[in-house]
N, C-alpha and C positions, 0 to 999 in steps of 0.2 A: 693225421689229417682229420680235423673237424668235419660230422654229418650234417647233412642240410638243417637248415634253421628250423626247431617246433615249434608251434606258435595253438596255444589251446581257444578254437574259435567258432564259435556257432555258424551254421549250413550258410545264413545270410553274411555273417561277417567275413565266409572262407569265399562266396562270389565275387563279394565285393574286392576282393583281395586278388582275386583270380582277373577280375575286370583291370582293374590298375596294370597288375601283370600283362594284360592283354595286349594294352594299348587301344582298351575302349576310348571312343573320343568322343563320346559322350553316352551319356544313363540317364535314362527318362522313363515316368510311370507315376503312377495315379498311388498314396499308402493304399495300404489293405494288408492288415494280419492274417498271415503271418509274413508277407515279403515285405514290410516297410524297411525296414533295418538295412537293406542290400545297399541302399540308394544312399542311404545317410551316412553308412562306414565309408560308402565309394567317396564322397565328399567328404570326410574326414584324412580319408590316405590321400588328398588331392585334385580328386578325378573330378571332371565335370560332369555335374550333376543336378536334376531340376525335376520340380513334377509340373506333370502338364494336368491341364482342367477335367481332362479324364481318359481312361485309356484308349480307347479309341485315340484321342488327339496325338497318345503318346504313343503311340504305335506308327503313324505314320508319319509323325519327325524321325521317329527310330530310321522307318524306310526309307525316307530321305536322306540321311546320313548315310546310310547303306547304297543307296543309288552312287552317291557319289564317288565310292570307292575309300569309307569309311567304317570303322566298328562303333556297334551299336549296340547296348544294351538296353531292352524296356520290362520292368519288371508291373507286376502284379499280381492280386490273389486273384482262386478260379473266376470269382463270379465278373471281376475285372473283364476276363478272356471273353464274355459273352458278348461285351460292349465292344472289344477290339476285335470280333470274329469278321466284321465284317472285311476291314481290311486285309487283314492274314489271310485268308482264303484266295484273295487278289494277289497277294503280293506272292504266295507260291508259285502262281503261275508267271508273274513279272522276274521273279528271282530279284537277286540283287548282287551290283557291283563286289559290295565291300563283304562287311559279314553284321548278321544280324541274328542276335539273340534273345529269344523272349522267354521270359522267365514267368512260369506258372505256379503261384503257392497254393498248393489245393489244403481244403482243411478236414481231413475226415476226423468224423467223431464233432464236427461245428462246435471247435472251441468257441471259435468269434464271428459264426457266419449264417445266415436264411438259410443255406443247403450243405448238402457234402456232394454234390458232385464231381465225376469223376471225367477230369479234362484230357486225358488221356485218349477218349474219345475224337477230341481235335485234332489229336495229329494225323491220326486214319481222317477223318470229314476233309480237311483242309489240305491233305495230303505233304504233309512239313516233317524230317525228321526229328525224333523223341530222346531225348536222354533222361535218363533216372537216377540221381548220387542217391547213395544210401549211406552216407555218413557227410560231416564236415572235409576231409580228404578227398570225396570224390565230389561234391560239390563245387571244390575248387579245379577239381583236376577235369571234370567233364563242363565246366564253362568255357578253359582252353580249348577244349576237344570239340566242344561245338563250335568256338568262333574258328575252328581247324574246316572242319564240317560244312560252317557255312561259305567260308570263300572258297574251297574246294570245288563245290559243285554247286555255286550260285544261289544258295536256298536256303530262308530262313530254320532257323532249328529252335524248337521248343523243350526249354529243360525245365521238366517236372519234377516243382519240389514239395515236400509236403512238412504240417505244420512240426511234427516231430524233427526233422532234418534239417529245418529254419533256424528253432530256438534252442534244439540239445547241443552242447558244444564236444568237440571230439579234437586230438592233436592233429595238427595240419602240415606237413613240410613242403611249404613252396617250392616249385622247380624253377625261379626264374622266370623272367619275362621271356614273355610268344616274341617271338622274330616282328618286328614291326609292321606295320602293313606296307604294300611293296612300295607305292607312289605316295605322297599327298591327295587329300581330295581335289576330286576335278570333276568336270562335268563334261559328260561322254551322249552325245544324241544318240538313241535308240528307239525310234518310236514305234516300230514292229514288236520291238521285246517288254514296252512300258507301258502302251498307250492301248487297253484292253477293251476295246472294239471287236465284236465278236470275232469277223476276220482276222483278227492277231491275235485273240481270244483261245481260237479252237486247235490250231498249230501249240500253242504253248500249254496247251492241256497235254499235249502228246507230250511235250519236250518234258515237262516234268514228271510222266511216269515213267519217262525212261532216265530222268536222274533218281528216282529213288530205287530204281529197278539195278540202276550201278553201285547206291550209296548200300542196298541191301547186300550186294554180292562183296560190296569192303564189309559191309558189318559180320558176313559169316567168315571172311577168313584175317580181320584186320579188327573188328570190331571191339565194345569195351565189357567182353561178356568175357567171363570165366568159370570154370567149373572145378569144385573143391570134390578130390577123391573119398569115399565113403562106402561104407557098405549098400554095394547093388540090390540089397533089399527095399532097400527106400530109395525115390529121387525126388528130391524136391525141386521144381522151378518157380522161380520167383525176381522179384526185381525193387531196387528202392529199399525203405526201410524194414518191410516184411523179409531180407535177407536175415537182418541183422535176428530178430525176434528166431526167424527160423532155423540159424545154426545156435541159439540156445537153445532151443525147445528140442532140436535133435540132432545134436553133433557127430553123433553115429551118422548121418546119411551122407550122401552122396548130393549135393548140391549144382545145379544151374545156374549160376547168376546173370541177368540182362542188365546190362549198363545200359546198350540203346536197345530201346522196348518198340521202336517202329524208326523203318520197315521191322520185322523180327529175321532175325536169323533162322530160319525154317528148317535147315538142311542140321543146322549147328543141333534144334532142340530136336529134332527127329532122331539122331544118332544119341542123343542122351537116351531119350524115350526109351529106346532102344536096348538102351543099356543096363536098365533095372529093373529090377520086377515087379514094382506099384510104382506110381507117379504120381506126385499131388502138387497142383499150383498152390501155389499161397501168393496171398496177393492182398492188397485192401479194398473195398469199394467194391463199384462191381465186377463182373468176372471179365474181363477185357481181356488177359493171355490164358485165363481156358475156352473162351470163344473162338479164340483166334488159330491155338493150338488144335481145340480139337477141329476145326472147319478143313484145317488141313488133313482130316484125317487120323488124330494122335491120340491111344486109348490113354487120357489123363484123369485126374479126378481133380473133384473142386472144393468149396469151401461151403456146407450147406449154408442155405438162404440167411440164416438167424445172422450167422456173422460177415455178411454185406453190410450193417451196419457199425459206425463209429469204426475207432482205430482198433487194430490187434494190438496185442501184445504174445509174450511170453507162453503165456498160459493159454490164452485162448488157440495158439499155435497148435499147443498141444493136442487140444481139445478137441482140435480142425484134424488134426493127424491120429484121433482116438475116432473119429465120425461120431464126436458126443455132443447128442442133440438134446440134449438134458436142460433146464432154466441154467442161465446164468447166474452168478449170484448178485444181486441188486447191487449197486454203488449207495453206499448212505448218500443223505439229502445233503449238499454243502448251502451255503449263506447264497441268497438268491441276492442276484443285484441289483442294484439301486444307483438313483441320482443319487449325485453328492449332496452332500449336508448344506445348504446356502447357493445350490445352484441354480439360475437362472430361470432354466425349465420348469423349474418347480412351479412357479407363481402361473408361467403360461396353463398348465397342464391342470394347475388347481381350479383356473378359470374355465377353460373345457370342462372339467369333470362339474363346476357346479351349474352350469350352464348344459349339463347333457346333452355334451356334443356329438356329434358323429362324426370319428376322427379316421382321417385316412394319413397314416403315419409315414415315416417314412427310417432308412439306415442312419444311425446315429447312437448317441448317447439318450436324444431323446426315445429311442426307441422301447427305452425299459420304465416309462410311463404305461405302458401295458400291465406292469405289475402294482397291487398295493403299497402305500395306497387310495393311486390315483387312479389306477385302471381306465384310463384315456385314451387308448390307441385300439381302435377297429381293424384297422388294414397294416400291413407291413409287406410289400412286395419285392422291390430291388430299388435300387438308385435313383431317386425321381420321381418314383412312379406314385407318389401321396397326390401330386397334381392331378396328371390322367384320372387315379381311379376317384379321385374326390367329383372331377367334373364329369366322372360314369356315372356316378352315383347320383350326380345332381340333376343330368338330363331324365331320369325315368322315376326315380323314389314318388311320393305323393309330395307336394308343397310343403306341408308341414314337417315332413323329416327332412325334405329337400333343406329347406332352410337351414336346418342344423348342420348340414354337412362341413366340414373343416379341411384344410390338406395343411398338413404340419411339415417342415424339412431345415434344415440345418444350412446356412451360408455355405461350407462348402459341396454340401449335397445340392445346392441347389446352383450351381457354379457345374458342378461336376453333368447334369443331367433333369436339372427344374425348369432351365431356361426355356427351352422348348414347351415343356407341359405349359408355362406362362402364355408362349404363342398362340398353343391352342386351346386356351381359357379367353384369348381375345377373338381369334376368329372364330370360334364355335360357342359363346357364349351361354352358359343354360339360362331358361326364365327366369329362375329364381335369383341371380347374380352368383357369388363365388366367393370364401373368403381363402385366403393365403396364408401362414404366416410363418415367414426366415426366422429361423430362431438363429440371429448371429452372435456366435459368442465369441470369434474373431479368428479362430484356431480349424481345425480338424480335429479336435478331439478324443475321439473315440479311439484311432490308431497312434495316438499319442503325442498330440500338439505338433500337427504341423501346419507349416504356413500353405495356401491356396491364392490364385489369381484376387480375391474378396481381401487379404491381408497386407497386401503392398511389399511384401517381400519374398524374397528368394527361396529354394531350399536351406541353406546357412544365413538364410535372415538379412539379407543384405534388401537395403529398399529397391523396389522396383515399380514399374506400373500397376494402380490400383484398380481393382472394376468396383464402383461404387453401385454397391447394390441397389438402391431405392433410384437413383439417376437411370441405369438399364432399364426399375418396371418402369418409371412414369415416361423411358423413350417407346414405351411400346405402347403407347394410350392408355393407362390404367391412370383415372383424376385420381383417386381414392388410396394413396399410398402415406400411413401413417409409418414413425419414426420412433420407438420410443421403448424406454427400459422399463422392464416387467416385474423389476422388483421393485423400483422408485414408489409406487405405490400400486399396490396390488387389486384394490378396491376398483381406481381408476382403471386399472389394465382388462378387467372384468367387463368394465361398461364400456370402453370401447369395441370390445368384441361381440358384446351384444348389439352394440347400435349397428357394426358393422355387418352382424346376420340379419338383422331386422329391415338394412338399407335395399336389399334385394337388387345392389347391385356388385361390379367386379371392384374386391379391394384387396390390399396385401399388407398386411402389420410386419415391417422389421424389427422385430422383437429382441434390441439390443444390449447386449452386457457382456462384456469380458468373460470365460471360463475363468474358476476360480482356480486352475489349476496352470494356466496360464496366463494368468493378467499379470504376476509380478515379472515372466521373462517380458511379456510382450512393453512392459513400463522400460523395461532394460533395453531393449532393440528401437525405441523410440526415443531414448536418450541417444544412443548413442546414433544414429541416425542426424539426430540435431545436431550434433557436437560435430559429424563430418562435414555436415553442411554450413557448419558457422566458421569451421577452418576451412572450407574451399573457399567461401566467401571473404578471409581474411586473405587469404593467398590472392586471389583475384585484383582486392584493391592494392595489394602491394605492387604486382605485375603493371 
């Protein structure tokens, strides 16, 4: 008799696989490396699958699906989670019908991100249970386990994954599709349980500490925590990827593992504690299970300060378990990055740098205009925010640096979280006017060419409704909205950017051109697009 099927698959390809298994009925989420990859395998094995204009939005179609007595997946990376906190925090208290899973790719060590924050922090604020895979196997197997989790006890669940357990791939053996969900979606009125008005508000704060208060007491005696026997000289606890690192660094010990890291199993790591004679968490980031360990009371040890930053490894496990607080040794310098050779941004960024601009930047590809050598970018804060702090910067500077101020951001950046900053560039206008400018190059980019509401098609590229950028500004009163490619001529592109600071008043340049890294597929999704639409049209007159 044949063993279950292996299948060798990175953290994100074993969710996505876990999702289909699931009987997600749908996966929505904003890319952001490291979780892009979840969404587009789930759409490859079949699943429905789409991203929405930003997480935030995609979080609460998630909860709607979930309301209804459906499964949900919404993925994103951490700094995603800060824009969708506001929801989550809500919907803990609202719970949900079906089951709902949100998936956190946090990045320590900022491969590809502003911060390394540690989101982990959320499930404690927002009061949601936590799960941690520390391989591709239990990424697939604790996305089961959470949508288990979630319809169990009505509650959204947060599975923290991180950029090592995204992109390493490990053997995975599928256990089968999850028992289906019990009914069809439907719609069920509850407006005491939904409708969060302080009076149904305050009742359902109690109701959900006392679902985590029962999901704790499954997690200490049902839960996905195991502990490998070792010599009681050493115990390690830990959870996530720092497992893995920490039964090489010292396989002589005696190990803890937390599958679900909140609520924690308190009783479970007491009686470890207990059981050896030094303790040390290992952990990445910041110290979250020796804070919370030791608050209960538990003589643990931690990981000194130096290695809170970037990812562990092997060695620095060591190092953690040696208390060697010695330098590190430097990492050589790698190739610092750059625009592409012939990219679009180039021309715009040249024109800022020769025109000394005062750039408030924003997440993107253009973002690495900061480096030689254009060195163009001032400001770089989160998603959007090149608008806000440009028009900070324009209400108090002196006029003549006022004038120079710029806010640079990317068509899907500015889809995702510009749109607003535009609003209020109209209702709060500075004296000096304001300039804009979308660098649309048609794509997403930087997380790997995909499409956005600004592209007219789908997640799998099928066509859909367009949001036409320049039509948006000029519905929101901006007369001053030019149109036009930055590399056609470079000279021109200059001088209108200058006339456009010198007009002192609100303008926005769509600064258009294909990524060269996606203009031959996007040539491809536009033929074929025409070609469907020339046989419906043949079908039609036949009919």
């Amino acid at each position: 008799m044949s063993g279950p099927e292996r299948l060798l698959l990175s953290g994100d390809e074993a969710v996505a696989l876990a999702a289909r298994d699931g009987d997600i009925a749908l996966g929505t989420g904003y890319p952001g490396t490291p979780s892009t990859e979840i969404l587009e395998s789930f759409s490859r094995l079949g699943g429905r699958a789409q991203w929405a204009p930003n997480e935030k939005v995609a979080l609460e179609v998630g909860l709607g699906v979930a309301y209804a007595g459906a499964r949900a997946l919404v993925t994103m990376k951490h700094v995603g989670l800060n824009v969708a906190a506001d929801p989550l925090f809500t919907a803990a208290y609202t719970g949900v019908t079906g089951a709902l899973v949100v998936v956190s790719a946090d990045d320590p060590g900022m491969a590809s991100s502003q911060n390394e924050q540690d989101n982990r922090r959320y499930a404690v604020a927002a009061g949601i249970p936590m799960l941690e895979p520390a391989d591709s196997q239990e990424a697939y197997d604790f996305t089961l386990l959470a949508l288990h989790v979630s319809e169990r006890w009505g509650i959204p669940v947060l599975l923290r994954l991180t950029t090592r357990v995204c992109h390493s791939s490990t053997v995975v053996r599928p256990a089968g599709a999850l028992t289906p969900s019990n009914a069809p979606a439907t719609f069920v009125r509850d407006i005491k349980g939904r409708v969060m008005i302080p009076a149904y508000a305050r009742p359902a704060h109690r109701r959900l500490r006392e679902k985590l208060a029962r999901i704790q007491e499954w997690n200490e005696s049902e839960g996905p925590n195991r502990e490998t026997g070792g010599d009681r000289s050493l115990g390690i606890i830990t959870a996530g990827i720092s497992f893995m690192h920490a039964r090489e660094a010292a396989p002589e010990a005696a190990v803890l593992k937390l599958g679900m890291s909140y609520p924690l199993p308190l009783e479970t790591i007491r009686r470890f504690v207990g059981s050896v004679s030094r303790c040390v968490v290992i952990e990445e980031g910041d110290p979250y299970l020796l804070e919370a360990i030791r608050t209960a009371g538990l003589a643990v040890e931690g990981k000194p300060e130096g290695y809170r930053f970037g990812e562990l490894d092997v060695n620095r496990v060591r190092r953690i378990l040696a208390a060697d607080t010695s330098p590190e040794p430097v990492a050589p310098p790698g190739k610092p990055p750059q625009l592409c050779q012939g990219c679009p941004h180039r021309s715009v960024f040249g024109a800022l740098r020769n025109l000394d601009c005062i750039v408030a930047s924003d997440i993107g590809c253009y973002t690495l205009a900061v480096l030689p050598p254009f060195e163009a970018a001032d400001t770089c804060v989160c998603m959007g925010a090149s608008i806000g702090v440009g028009l900070g910067l324009r209400h108090v500077l002196p006029p003549e640096q006022a004038r120079r101020v710029v806010s640079t951001l990317g068509d899907s950046t500015f889809i995702h979280s510009g749109i607003t900053g535009l609003v209020e560039m109209v209702y709060n206008p500075p004296k000096t006017g304001h300039l804009v400018i979308i660098l649309d190059n048609g794509t997403t980019a930087m997380t790997g060419l995909q499409e956005h509401p600004g592209t007219g098609r789908t997640l799998d590229h099928q066509p859909t409704g367009k949001v036409v950028i320049e039509d948006l500004v000029r519905s929101l009163g901006i007369a001053r909205v030019h149109v036009t490619d930055p590399t056609a001529n470079s000279a021109a592109f200059q001088e209108l950017v200058a006339a456009s600071l010198g007009s002192g008043e609100l303008t926005v340049i769509v600064a258009r051109r294909n990524c060269l890294l996606a203009a031959g597929r996007i040539k491809e999704y536009e033929r074929s697009a025409a070609h469907e639409e020339i046989t419906e049209d043949c079908v039609e007159q036949q009919d």
